[in-house]
N, C-alpha and C positions, 0 to 999 in steps of 0.2 A: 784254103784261101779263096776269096772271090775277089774278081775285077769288075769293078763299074765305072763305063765310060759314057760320061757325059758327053751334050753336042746341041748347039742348034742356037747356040749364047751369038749376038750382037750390039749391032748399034741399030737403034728402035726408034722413032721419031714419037712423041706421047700421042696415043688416042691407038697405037700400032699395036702390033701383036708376034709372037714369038712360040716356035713352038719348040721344047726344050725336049732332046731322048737318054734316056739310059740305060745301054746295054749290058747287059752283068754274062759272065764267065758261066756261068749256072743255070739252073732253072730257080724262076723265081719265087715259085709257089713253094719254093718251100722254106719262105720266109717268111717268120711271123707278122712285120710290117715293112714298107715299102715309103719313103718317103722324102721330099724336094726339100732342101731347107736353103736359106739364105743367109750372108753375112757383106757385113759393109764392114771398112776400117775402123778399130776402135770399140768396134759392137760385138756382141754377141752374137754365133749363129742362132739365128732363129727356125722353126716350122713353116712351112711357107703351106705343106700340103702333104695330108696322110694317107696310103690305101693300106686296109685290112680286113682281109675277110670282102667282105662286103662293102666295106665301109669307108664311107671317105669324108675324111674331114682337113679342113680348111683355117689357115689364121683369118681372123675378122677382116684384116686391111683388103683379103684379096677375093673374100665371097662374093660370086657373083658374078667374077673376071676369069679366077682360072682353075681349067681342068684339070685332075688327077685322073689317068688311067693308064692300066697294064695289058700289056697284049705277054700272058704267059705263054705261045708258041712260040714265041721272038724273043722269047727272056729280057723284054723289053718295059722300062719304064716311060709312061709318057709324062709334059707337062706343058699344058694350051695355056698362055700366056693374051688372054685379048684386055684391051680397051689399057695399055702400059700407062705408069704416069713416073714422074721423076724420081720417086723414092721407093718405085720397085727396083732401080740400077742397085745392084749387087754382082756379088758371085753365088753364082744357083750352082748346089751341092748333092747330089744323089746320095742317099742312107738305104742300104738295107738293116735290119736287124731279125737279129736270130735269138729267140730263148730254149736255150739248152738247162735242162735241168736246174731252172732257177737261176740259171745267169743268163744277162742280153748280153749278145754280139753284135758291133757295131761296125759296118764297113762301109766306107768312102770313097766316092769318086774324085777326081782331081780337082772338077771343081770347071762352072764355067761362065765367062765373063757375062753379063747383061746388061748392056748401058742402054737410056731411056730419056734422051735430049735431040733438042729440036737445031 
């Protein structure tokens, strides 16, 4: 089993910036992707931000604003949060996933608040 603890969730004034962590139980290289997602009430979680491998990719709403990166000494997820606006307020979700022989593994952090009002 893995633990991912989110952290770094507020209240944000728009144009402000937030910088989101998530520590996992493990190391985290040895997951095949790493990633931030969001949900509001009602809605669907969304991808908010992906790292794999290399690669990092991004929902459309947020290119440009914010950063994906890992520090795997610190088995640490980051996620830089600049220039907020009022419909990025959700709850921001840590995902690891793992593929094991053709099956993904999905694991969740609790989950952390983000409000984004002036």
């Amino acid at each position: 089993q893995v633990q991912l603890v989110e952290s770094g969730g507020g209240l944000v004034q728009p144009g402000g910036s937030l910088s989101l962590s998530c520590a996992a139980s493990r190391s985290i290289s040895s997951f095949a992707t790493m990633g931030w997602y969001r949900q509001t009430p009602g809605k669907q979680r969304e991808l908010v931000a992906a790292s794999s491998g290399g690669n990092r990719n991004y929902a459309d709403s947020v290119k440009g604003r914010f950063t994906i990166s890992r520090d795997n000494a610190k088995n640490t997820l980051y996620l830089q949060m600049n220039s907020l606006k009022a419909e990025d307020t959700a709850v921001y979700y840590c995902n690891a996933r793992s593929l094991w022989f053709g099956t993904q593994y999905d694991y969740w952090g609790q989950g952390t608040q983000v409000t984004v009002s002036s």
